[in-house]
C-alpha positions, 0 to 999 in steps of 0.5 A: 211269722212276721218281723213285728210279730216275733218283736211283740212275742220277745219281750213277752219271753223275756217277762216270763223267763223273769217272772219263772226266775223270780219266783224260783229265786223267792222259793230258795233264798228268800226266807220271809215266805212260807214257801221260802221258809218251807224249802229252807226247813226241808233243806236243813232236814236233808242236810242233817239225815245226809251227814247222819248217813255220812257218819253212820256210814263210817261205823263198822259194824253198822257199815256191814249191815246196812252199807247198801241202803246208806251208799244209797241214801248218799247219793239220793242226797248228793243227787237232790243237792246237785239239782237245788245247786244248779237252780240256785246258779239258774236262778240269781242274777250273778251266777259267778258272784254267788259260785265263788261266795261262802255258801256258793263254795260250801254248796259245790263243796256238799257234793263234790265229795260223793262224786270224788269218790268215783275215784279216790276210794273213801273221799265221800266221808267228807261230805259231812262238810254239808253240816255247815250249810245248816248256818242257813238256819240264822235265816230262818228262824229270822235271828237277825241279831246273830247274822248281825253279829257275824258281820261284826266279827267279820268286820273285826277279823278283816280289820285286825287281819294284818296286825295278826300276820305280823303277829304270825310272824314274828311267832313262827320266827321266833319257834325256829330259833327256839327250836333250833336253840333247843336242838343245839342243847338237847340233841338227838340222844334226847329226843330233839333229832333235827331242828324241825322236829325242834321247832314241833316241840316250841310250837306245842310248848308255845301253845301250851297244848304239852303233847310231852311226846318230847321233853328236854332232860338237861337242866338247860333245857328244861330252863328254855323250856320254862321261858317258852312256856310262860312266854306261851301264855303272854302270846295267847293274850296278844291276838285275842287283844287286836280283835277286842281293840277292833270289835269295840270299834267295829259298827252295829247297824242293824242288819236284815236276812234279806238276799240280794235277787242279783248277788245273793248278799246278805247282812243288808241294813234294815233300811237299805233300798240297794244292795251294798256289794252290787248296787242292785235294787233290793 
């Protein structure tokens, strides 16, 4: 074969390897296809039987009856999505871009857990984390408007992230002092052995969750005690206002579930010509 010839016979490689490519890329992350809504439809299916044999799986009684057909359905499943994982890396034009984003995590994370198990007895109960690759249903069944609003509460968490660490802070600063101030008044003849375990007690007091495993018995404690807790309900307001103050701030373009065929991004606006996360012709 001639120089010329195998220079005519690449760039007609090239167009099938694109077109094979193309095709598999509309099939699983396009959902405004019948084949891509019918691949989408058959994934959520098997997710849902998958985690179903995953808790089954943890009854015992049920364990002992039928252990071997679940064990065998696990890793049916675990083997089915190793395969969809692998195209979807084969298949969209940023393999690592797609790998490191949240559903390129919760897809490696699908499977991980089963194979984990080879060595760390019981890890594979884990796999129930598959039920939040079910987020794909938003596409669908083409709720635009819900994966629109996520986009908004994302916008509004990464806007208020800072203000939030503040908060955080100033919140964890202000358990140890309670806690130590506690384990000061108390002691360990009430409960309140060390001040870590102090701090415990602020934290759930704080949060006025109220486990009562520990209770301060003087009457000074008790007096810190009802501080803590009405201070408790003033603190719950301050992090949900940050996130209202920025979701009213936060923009609402209309969104589509179209992915992008390099970086398979989402949330695109419904005019977009290109990808807004890679410049990439949508």
């Amino acid at each position: 074969m001639t120089q010329a010839e195998r220079s005519r016979m690449k760039p007609v490689a090239d167009r099938q390897g694109r077109q094979w490519r193309d095709i598999l890329f509309e099939v699983i992350f396009e959902a405004d296809t019948p084949a891509g809504k019918a691949f989408d439809l058959a994934l959520i299916v098997a997710i849902l039987l998958s985690v179903a044999t995953v808790m089954l799986d943890s009854v015992r009684s049920i364990r002992e009856q039928h252990g071997d057909w679940l064990y065998a359905g696990e890793w049916l499943f675990t083997i089915l999505f190793t395969i969809e994982y692998i195209l979807r890396l084969l298949c969209v034009g940023r393999s690592l871009r797609y790998a490191v984003s949240f559903f390129g995590i919760v897809d490696l994370l699908a499977v991980v857990p089963t194979y984990l198990s080879l060595v760390i007895y019981g890890s594979r109960y884990l796999a129930v984390v598959r039920v939040l690759r079910v987020l794909r249903v938003f596409r669908v069944l083409k709720l635009g408007h819900h994966i629109k609003e996520a986009g908004v509460l994302k916008q509004a968490l990464y806007a208020s992230h800072r203000k939030i660490l503040v908060f955080l802070f100033v919140v964890l600063t202000l358990v140890v002092v309670i806690g130590a101030l506690m384990y000061v008044i108390e002691g360990a003849e009430n409960g309140f052995t060390s001040i870590p375990a102090s701090v415990y007690w602020a934290v759930v007091t704080l949060t006025t969750v109220g486990y009562g495993d520990i209770s301060p018995q003087t009457s000074l404690g008790q007096f810190l005690a009802a501080i803590v807790m009405i201070l408790g309900y003033s603190i719950i307001a301050v992090p949900t206002g940050i996130v209202t103050v920025e979701l009213s701030q936060a923009s609402r373009a209309a969104t589509t579930t179209q992915a992008c065929p390099k970086c398979s991004a989402e949330g695109h606006d419904a005019d977009a010509r290109y990808c807004k996360f890679c410049g990439a012709k949508l």
